[in-house]
C-alpha positions as CSV (number, residue, x, y, z in Angstrom):
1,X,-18.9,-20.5,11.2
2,X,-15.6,-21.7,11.7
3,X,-15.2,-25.3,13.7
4,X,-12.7,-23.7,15.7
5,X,-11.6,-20.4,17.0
6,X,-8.0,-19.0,16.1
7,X,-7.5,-18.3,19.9
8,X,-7.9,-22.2,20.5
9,X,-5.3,-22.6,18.2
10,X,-2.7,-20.0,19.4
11,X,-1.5,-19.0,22.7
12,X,-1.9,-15.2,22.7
13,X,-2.0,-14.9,25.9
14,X,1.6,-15.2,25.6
15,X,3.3,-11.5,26.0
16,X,6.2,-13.0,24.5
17,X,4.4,-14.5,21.9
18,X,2.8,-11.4,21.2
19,X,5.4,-9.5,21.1
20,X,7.0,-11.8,18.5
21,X,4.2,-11.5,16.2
22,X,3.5,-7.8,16.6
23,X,7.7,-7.6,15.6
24,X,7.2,-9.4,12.8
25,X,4.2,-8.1,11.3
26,X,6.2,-4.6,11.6
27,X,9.2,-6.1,10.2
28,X,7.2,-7.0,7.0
29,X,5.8,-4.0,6.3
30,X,8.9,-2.0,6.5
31,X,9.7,-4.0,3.6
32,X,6.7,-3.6,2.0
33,X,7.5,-0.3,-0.1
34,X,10.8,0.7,0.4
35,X,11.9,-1.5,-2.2
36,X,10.0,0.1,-4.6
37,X,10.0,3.7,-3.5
38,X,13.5,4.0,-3.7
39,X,13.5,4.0,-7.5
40,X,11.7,7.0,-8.1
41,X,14.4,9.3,-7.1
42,X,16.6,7.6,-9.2
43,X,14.6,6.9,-12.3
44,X,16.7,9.9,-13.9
45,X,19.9,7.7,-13.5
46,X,18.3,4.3,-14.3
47,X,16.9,5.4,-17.4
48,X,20.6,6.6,-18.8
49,X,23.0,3.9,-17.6
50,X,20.4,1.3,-18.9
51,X,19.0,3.6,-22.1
52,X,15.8,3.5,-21.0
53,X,13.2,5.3,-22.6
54,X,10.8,7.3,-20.9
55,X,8.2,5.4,-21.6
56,X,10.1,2.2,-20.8
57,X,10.6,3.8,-17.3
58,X,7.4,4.8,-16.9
59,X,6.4,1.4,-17.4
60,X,9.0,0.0,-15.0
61,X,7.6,2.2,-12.0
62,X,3.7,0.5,-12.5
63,X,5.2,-3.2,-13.2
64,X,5.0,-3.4,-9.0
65,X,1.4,-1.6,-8.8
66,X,-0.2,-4.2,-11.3
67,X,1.9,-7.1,-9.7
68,X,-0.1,-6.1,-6.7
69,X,-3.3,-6.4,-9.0
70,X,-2.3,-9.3,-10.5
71,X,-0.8,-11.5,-7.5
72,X,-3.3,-10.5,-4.8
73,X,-6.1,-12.5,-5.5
74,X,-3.7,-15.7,-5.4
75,X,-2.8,-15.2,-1.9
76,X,-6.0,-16.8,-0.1
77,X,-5.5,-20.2,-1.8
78,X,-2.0,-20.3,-1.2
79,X,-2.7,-19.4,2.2
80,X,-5.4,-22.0,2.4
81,X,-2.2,-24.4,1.4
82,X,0.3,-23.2,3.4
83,X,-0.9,-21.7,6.0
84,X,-0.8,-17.6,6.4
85,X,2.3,-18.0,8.1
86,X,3.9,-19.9,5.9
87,X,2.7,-17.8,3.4
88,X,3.9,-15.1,4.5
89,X,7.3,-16.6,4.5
90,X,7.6,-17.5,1.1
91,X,6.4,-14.1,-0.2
92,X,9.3,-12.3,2.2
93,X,11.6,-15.0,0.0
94,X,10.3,-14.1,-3.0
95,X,10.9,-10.2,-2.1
96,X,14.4,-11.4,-1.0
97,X,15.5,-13.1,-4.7
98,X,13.6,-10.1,-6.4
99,X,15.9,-8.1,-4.8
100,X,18.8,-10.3,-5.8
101,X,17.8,-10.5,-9.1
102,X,17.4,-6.7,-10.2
103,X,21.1,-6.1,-8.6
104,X,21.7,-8.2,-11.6
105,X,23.4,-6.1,-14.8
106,X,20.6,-5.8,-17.8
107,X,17.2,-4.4,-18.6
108,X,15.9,-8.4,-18.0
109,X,16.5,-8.8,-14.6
110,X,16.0,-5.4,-13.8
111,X,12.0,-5.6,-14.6
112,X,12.2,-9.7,-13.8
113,X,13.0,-8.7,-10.4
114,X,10.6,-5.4,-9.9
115,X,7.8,-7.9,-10.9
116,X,8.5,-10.3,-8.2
117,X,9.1,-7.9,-5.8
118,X,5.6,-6.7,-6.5
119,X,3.8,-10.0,-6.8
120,X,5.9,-11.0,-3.4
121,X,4.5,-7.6,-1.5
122,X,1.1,-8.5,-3.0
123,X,0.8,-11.3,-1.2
124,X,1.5,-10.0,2.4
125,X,-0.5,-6.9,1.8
126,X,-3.3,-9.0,1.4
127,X,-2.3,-11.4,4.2
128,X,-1.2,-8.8,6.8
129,X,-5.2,-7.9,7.5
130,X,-6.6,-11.5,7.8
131,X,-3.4,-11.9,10.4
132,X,-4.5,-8.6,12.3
133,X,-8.3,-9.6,12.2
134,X,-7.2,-13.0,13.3
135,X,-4.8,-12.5,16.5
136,X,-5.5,-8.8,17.2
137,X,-9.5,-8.4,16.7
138,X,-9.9,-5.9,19.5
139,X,-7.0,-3.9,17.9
140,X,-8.0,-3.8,14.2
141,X,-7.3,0.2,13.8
142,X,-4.7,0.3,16.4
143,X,-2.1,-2.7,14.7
144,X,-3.3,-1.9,11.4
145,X,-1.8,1.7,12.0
146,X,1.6,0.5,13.2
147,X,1.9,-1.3,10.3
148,X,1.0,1.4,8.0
149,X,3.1,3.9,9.8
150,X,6.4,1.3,9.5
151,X,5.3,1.1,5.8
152,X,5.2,4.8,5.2
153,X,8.5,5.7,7.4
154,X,10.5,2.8,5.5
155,X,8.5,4.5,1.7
156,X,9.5,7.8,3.1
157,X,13.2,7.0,4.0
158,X,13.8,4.9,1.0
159,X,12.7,7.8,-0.9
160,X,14.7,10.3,1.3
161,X,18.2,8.4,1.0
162,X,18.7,6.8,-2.4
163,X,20.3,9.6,-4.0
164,X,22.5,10.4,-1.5
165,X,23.3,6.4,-1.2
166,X,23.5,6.0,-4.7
167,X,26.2,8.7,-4.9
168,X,28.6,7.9,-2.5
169,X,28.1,3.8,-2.1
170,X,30.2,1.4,-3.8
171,X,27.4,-0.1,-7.0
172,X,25.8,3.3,-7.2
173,X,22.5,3.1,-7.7
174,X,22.4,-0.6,-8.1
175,X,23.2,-0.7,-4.4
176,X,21.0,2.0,-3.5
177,X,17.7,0.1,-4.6
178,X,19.4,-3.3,-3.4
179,X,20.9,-2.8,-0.1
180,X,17.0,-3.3,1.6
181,X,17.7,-7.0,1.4
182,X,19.4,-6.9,4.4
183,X,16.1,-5.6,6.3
184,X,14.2,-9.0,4.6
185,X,16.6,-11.1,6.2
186,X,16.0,-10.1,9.4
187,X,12.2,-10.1,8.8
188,X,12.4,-13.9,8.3
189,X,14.7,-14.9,11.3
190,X,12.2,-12.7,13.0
191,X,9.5,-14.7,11.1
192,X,10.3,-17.9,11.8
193,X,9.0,-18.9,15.1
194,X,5.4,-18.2,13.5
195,X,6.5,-21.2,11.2
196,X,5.6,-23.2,14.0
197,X,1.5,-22.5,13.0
198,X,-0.5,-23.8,10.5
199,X,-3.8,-22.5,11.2
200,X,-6.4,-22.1,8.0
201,X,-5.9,-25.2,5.9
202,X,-8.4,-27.1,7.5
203,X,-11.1,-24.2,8.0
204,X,-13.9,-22.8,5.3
205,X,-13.3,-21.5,2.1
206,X,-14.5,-17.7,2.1
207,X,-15.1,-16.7,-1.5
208,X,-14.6,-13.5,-3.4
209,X,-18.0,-11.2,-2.0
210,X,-18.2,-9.9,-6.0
211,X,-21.7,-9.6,-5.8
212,X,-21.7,-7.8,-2.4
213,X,-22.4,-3.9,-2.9
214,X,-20.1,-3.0,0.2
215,X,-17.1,-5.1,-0.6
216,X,-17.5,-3.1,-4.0
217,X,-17.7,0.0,-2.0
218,X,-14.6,-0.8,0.4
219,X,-12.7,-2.2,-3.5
220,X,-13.5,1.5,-5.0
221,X,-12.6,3.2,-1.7
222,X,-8.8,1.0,-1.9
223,X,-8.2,1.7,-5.5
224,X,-9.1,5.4,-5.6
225,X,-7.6,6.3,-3.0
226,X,-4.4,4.6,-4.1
227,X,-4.9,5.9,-7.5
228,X,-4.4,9.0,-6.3
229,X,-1.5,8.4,-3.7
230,X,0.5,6.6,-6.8
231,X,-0.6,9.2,-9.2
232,X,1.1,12.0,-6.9
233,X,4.2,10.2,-5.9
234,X,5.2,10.1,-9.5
235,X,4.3,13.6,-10.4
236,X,3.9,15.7,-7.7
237,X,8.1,16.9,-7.7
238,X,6.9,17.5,-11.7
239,X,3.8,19.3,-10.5
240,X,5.8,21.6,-8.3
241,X,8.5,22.3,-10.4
242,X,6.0,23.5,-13.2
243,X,4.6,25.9,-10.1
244,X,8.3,27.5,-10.0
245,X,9.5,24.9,-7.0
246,X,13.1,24.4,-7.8
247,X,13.7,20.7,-8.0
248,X,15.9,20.2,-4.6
249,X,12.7,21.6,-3.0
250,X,10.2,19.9,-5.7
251,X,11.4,16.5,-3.8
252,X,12.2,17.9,-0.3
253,X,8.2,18.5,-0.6
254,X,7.6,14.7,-1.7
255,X,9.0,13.5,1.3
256,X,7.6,15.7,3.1
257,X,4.0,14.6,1.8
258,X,4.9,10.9,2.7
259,X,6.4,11.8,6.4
260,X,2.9,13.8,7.4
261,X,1.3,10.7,6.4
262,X,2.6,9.2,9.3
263,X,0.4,12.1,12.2
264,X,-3.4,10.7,10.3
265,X,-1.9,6.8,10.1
266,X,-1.9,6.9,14.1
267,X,-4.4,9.6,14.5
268,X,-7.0,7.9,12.3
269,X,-7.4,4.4,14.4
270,X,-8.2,6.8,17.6
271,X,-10.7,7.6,15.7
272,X,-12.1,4.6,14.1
273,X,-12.3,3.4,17.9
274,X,-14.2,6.4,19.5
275,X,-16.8,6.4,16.2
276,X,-20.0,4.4,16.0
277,X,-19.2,4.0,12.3
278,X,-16.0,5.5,10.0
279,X,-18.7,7.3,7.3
280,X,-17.6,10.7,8.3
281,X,-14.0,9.7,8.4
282,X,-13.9,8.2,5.2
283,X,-15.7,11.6,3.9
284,X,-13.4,13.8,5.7
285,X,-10.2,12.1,4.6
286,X,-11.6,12.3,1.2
287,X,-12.5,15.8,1.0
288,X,-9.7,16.8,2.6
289,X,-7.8,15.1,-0.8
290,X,-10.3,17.2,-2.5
291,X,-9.3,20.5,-1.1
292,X,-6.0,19.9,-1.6
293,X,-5.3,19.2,-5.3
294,X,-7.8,22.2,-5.6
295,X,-5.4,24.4,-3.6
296,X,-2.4,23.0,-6.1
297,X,-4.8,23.8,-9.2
298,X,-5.6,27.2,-8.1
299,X,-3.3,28.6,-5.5
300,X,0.5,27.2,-6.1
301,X,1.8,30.3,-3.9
302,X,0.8,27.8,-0.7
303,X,1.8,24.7,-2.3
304,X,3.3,23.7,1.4
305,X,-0.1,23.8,2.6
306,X,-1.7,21.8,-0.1
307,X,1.5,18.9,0.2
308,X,1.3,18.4,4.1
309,X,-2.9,18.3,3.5
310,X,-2.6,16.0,0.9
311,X,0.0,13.8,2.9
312,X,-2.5,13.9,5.9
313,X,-5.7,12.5,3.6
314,X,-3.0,10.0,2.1
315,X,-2.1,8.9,5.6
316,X,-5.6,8.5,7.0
317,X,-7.4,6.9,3.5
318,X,-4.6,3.8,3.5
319,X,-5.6,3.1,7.2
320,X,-9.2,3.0,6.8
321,X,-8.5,1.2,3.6
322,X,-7.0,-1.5,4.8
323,X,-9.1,-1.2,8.5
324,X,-12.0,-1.8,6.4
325,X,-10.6,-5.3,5.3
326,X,-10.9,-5.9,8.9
327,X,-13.7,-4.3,10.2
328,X,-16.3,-5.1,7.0
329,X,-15.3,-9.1,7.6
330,X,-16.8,-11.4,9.9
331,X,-13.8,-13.7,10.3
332,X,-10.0,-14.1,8.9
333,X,-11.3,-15.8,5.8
334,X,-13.6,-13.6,4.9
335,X,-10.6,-10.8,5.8
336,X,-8.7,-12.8,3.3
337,X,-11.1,-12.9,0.5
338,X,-12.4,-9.4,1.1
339,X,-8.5,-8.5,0.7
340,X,-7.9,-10.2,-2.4
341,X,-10.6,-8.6,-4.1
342,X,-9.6,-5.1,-2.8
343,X,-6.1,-4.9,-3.5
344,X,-6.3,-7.0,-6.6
345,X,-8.8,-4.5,-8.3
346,X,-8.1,-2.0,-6.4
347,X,-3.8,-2.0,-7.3
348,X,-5.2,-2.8,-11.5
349,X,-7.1,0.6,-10.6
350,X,-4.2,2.8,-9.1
351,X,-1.8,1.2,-11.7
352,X,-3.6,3.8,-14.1
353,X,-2.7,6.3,-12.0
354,X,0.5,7.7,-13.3
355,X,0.2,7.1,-16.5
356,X,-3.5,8.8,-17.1
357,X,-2.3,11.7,-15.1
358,X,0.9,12.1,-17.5
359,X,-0.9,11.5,-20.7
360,X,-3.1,14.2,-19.7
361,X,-0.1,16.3,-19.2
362,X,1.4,15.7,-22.4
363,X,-2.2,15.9,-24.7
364,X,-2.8,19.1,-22.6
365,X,0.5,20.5,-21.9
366,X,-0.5,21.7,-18.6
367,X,-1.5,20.0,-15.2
368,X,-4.3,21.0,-14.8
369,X,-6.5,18.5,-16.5
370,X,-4.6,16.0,-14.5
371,X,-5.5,17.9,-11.3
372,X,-8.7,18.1,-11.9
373,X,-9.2,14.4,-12.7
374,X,-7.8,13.5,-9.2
375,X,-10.0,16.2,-7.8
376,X,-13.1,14.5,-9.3
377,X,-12.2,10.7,-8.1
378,X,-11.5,12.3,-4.8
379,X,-15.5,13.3,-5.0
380,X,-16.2,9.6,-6.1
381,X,-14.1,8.4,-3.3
382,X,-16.0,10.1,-1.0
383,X,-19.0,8.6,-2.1
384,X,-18.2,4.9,-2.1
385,X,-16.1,6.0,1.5
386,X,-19.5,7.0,2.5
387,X,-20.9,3.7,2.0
388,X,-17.9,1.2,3.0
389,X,-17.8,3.1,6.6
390,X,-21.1,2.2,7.1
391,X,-21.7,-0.5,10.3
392,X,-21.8,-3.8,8.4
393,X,-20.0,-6.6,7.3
394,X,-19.5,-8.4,4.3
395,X,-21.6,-11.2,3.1
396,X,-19.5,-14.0,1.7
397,X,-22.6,-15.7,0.3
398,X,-22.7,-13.1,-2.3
399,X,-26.0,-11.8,-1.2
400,X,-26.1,-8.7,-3.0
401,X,-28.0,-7.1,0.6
402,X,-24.8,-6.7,2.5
């Protein structure tokens, strides 16, 4: 148990303090994939003013996805150092000279700077939970969804903008994936009257649950469903335009599937309140997946359909993802160590993401192998989903009962 309680230690009974905290947890996460959203549209151009090839850029789109894997499990010792807000503040200045560094000219500090950007956002997206759990533990579903809904409207503008800022901004695209720098600065002024608490370095260690069978459930549940999310946000305009979607419309339709995201990110923590449990959810948002790479595989004529279905199951499986890390742990620490382990094998997971579903493409020469793959880990998802919504928490003892 811990010696003493994180509401003895904070005063959030403080509107204004709250209010500061709630602002700054949002102002992190609308930094937390915009940077790396915005390259997609504009891999095309990357790839000739640097003569990149295209498995090069391929590469350079999954360096941030396995700097999530690789960094994440780092963050609850640092954070046992620092403190989480602390932390947190040196990850958002590490996203800050990643930034600075890949505005540098050069194939170097174009991938040096991707990878810290990624390792930086690794460490707040496993961070980010143990502070909701902590300060908000009434409102696990409900902050967890602002913050995912911040992150996906920031992914979705990123996405929406970059060509049209890389062609008419002074630095062309250079500026276009660089310009977010300004929205970090103003995420640490926001940040830094948190620096004023220090709250876990004198409190328990919580270790990895590796031999727990639901923080293995709630790890699978994280990485499929981000396996598929990444897998689609690379392809998807490719899938389409295969189906006779012209390419304007190919990635009107991609942001569309990350803006419908945003109706299950604030629909889904209604739910998780009103349930005795989030089994059925985590089946429904699964299945939901299911049907809709099925409807891509065998009815393209209402590709619309499947794309705003698909955006919805996307939406609603990153909430209860990341709920779980809140609601499957008994305490912040545990929240921390049940994050690490997560993210960190479940961003190694979705790193393979879209580069098994285009080597199927190209040992195939159609989509539909690829489709179906996704169609079967949405099935497998569904199971472990089952499971990690189940009322429990996590045992940090590594009893394998939990």
């Amino acid at each position: 148990m811990l010696q003493q309680r994180a509401a003895d230690q904070r005063d959030v009974a403080s509107p204004r303090r709250v209010g500061l905290l709630l602002a700054g947890i949002l102002l992190i996460a609308a930094t937390m994939r915009a940077p790396i959203t915005g390259v997609g549209p504009l891999l095309a151009t990357i790839k000739s003013a640097n003569g990149l090839g295209g498995a090069l850029a391929g590469v350079l789109t999954t360096v941030p996805v396995l700097a999530f894997g690789l960094t994440s499990p780092l963050a609850p010792g640092l954070a046992r150092r620092l403190g989480m807000e602390r932390t947190l503040f040196v990850a958002m200045l590490g996203l800050l000279l990643g930034l600075v560094v890949r505005w540098i000219p050069g194939l170097g500090p174009l991938f040096v700077g991707t990878a810290l950007i990624g390792a930086s956002i690794a460490i707040c997206n496993v961070l980010l939970p143990s502070v909701v759990k902590r300060d908000f533990p009434l409102r696990v579903g409900v902050v967890t969804s602002l913050y995912v809904a911040t992150m996906n409207i920031m992914a979705a503008t990123s996405s929406g903008i970059a060509v049209p800022v890389a062609d008419h901004a002074p630095g062309g695209w250079r500026f276009a994936i660089g310009f977010w720098l300004v929205l970090v600065v103003i995420a640490l002024v926001v940040w830094v009257p948190q620096l004023r608490e220090r709250t876990v370095t004198r409190e328990r260690r919580a270790a990895l649950p590796l031999r727990s069978r639901l923080a293995w459930a709630v790890t699978l549940f994280m990485g499929l469903q981000s396996f598929t999310f990444y897998a689609l946000v690379n392809w998807l305009p490719s899938v389409l335009h295969s189906h006779g979607t012209s390419t304007a419309a190919a990635g009107l339709q991609l942001f569309v599937f990350q803006t419908v995201a945003l109706a299950a990110t604030f629909g889904t923590p209604v739910l998780i309140q009103r349930l005795p449990d989030q089994r059925w959810l985590a089946v429904g948002w699964a299945l939901t997946a299911a049907i809709a790479l099925f409807g891509l595989l065998v009815a393209p004529v209402l590709t619309l359909l499947w794309v705003v279905l698909g955006g919805l199951a996307s939406g609603g499986s990153l909430v209860l993802a990341l709920s779980f890390l809140g609601l499957r742990a008994t305490d912040p620490h545990q929240a921390a160590a049940l994050s690490a382990m997560a993210q960190s094998v479940g961003y190694l997971i979705a790193a393979a993401g879209p580069v098994l579903f285009g080597s199927l493409h190209d040992a195939s020469g159609s989509w539909d192998i690829s489709l179906l793959m996704l169609i079967v880990l949405s099935i497998v998802q569904l199971l472990v989903g089952y499971r990690a919504g189940s009322v429990g928490t996590v045992d940090d003892a590594a009893s394998g009962s939990s």
